[in-house]
KEZA-410494 format. One line per 8 residues: number of its first residue (from 0); their letters; for each residue z, y, x of C-alpha. Coordinates in steps of 0.5 Angstrom, whole numbers. Layout:
residues N
NUM> a> Z Y X ~ ...
***
This chain:
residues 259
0> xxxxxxxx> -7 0 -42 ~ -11 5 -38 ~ -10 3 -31 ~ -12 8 -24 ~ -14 5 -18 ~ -14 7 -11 ~ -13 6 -4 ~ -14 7 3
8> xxxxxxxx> -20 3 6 ~ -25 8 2 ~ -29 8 -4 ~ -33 3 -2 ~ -29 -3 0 ~ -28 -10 -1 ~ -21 -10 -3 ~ -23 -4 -9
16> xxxxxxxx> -27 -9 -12 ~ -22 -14 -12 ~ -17 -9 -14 ~ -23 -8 -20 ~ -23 -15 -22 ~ -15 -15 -22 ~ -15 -9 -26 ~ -21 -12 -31
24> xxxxxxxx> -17 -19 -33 ~ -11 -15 -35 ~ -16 -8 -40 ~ -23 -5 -40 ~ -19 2 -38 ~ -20 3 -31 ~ -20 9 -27 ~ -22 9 -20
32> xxxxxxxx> -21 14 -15 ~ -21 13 -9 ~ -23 16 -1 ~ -29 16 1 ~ -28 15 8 ~ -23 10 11 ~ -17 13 11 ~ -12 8 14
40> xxxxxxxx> -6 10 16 ~ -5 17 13 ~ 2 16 10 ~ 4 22 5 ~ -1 26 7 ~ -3 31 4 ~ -10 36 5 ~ -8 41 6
48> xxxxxxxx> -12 46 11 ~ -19 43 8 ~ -22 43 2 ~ -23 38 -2 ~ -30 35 -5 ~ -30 31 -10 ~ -36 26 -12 ~ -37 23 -18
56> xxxxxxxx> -41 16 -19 ~ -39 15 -26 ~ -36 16 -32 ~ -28 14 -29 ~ -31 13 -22 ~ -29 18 -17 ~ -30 19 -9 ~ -26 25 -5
64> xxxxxxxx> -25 27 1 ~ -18 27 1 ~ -13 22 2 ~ -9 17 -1 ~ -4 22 -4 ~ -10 27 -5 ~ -14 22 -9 ~ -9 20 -14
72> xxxxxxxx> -5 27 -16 ~ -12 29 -17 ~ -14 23 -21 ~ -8 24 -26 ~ -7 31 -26 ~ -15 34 -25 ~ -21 28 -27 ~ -18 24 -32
80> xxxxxxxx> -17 29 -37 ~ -11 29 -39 ~ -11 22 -40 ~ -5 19 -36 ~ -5 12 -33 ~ 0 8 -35 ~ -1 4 -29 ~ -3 5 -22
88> xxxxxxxx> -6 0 -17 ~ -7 2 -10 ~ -10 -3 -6 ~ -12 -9 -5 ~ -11 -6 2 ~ -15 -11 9 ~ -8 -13 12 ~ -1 -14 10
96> xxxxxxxx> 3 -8 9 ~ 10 -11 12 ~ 16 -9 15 ~ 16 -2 18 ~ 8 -2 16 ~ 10 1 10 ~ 12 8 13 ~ 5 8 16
104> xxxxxxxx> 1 5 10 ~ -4 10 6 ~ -4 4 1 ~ 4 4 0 ~ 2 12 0 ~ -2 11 -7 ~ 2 7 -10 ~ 9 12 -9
112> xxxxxxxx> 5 18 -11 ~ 3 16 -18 ~ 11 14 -18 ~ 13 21 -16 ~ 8 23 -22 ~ 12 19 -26 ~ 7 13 -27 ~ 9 5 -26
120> xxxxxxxx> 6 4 -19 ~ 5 -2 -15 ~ 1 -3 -8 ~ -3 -9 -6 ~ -5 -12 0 ~ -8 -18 3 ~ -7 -21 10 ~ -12 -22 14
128> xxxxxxxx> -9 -26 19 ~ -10 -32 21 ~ -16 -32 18 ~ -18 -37 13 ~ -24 -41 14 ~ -30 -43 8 ~ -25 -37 4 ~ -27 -30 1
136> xxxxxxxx> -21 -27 4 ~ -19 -23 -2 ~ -19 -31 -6 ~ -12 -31 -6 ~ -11 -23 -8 ~ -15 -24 -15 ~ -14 -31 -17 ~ -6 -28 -16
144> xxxxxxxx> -6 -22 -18 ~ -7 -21 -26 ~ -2 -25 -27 ~ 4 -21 -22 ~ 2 -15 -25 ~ 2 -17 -32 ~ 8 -20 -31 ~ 12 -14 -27
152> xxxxxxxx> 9 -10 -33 ~ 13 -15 -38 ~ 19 -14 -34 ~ 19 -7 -32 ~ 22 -3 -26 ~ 27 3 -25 ~ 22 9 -24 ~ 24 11 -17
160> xxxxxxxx> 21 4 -15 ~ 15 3 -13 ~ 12 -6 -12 ~ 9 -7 -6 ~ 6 -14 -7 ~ 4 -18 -1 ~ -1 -25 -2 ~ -1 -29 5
168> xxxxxxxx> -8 -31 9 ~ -8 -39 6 ~ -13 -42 1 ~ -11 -41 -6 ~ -9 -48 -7 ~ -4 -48 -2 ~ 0 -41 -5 ~ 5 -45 -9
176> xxxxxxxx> 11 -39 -9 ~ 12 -31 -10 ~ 19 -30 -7 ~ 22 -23 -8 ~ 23 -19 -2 ~ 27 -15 2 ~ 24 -11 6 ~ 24 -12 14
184> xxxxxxxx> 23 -9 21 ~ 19 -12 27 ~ 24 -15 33 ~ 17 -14 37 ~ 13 -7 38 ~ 6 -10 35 ~ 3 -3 35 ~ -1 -1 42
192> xxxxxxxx> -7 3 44 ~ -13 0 48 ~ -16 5 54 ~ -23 5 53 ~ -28 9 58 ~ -34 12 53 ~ -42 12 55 ~ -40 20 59
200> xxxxxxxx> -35 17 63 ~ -30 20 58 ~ -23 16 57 ~ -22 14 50 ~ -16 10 46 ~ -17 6 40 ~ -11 4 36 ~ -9 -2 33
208> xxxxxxxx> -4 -8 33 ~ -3 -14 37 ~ -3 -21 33 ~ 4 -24 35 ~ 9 -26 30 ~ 16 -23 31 ~ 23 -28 28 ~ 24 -24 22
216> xxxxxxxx> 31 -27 17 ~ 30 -31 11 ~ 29 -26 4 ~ 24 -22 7 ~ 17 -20 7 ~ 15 -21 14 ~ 18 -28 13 ~ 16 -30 6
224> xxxxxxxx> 9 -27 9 ~ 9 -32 15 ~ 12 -38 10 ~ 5 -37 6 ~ 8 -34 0 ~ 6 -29 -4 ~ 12 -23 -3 ~ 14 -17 -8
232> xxxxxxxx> 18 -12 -5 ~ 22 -7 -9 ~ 21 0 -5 ~ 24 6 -6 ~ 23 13 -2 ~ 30 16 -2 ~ 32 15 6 ~ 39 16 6
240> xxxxxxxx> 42 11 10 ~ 49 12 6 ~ 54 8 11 ~ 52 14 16 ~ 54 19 11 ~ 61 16 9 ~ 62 16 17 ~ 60 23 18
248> xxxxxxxx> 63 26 13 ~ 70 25 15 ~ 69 27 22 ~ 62 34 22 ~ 64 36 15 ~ 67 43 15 ~ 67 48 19 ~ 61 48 24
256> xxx> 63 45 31 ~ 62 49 37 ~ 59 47 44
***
């Protein structure tokens, strides 16, 4: 099995070197490529006003300065030399990635991109909250995470679906359960901007969330998370909320209405 890897947090992050043990417990054939800066956040972008630099430490081992997106349709379409994966790893994201949080994530990103390819795909992300302590904060991520994917290979999914696996911030030997989940939306708004003031006396904002839990369902991913469960969320891209559509149909189909 030849497996492409990638993420978010950049070529050099902890979670890609876990993300690598994860892919080495399952095949020797692995391909990496991946950000060169950090590039949480970015979503589905993709660069398209700049150039992008590709740099290549070895063989299967790139870094681009491109964005989750761009790393992986280069990989597949460019560097690998037409060698296609039959698996995409992206991750192992620092932090969950729950909730609406997967419309935002560059993690989720990568793992969509190699869907859209036509590639099975799944994202990874360890909780970093709250932190565990005498315990490397990606444990739970490797010791789980051959076996999830090993067992999401054998079972297979529909190919507009992506898996967005989760593994909670507890020690390994108190993870006793993987739930499959839905995915959720935060009853709080967790998100904020702190206003600084730089040596210049010039206002800045730093991005970021605040660490409070929301109440979120049973079934869930927030929930499963909270629980200290490891949580698979089946994702798919189609946005079409199809309750609206047969409601709308009756009433604005036709005609266009006037002012």
């Amino acid at each position: 099995m030849r497996i492409l890897l990638t993420n978010d947090d950049g070529i050099h992050a902890e979670g890609l070197v876990a993300l690598e043990n994860i892919a080495r417990a399952l095949t020797d054939d692995v391909w990496i490529c991946a950000p060169e800066y950090e590039q949480s956040g970015a979503s589905r972008a993709l660069t398209l006003s700049d150039p992008i630099r590709v740099r290549r430490l070895d063989e299967r081992r790139f870094a681009t300065t491109g964005t989750p997106t761009d790393c992986v349709m280069l990989a597949v379409t460019e560097l690998m030399g037409g060698l296609k994966p039959d698996l995409v790893l992206s991750g192992v994201n620092r932090g969950a990635n729950l909730a609406e949080d997967v419309t935002m994530s560059g993690t989720v990103a990568g793992a969509i991109e190699g869907m859209a390819l036509g590639i099975p795909s799944i994202a990874l992300s360890q909780s970093s909250w709250p932190a565990v302590a005498d315990q490397q904060m990606y444990a739970p991520s490797e010791h789980f995470g051959p076996g999830i994917v090993q067992r999401l290979m054998e079972l297979g999914w529909p190919k507009d679906v992506v898996m967005n696996v989760n593994f909670p911030a507890a020690l390994v030997d108190q993870i006793t359960e993987v739930e499959v989940t839905r995915q959720t939306f935060r009853d709080i708004n967790v998100r904020h901007a702190e206003k600084r003031t730089d040596l210049r006396n010039r206002e800045y904002y730093w991005m970021g969330y605040r660490a409070e839990r929301s109440e979120p369902a049973d079934g869930t991913d927030l929930r499963a998370i909270y629980d200290g469960k490891i949580s698979v969320t089946p994702l798919h891209i189609d946005l079409t909320h199809a309750e609206t559509v047969h409601r709308l149909k009756g009433v604005l189909g036709g005609t266009p209405p006037t002012a």
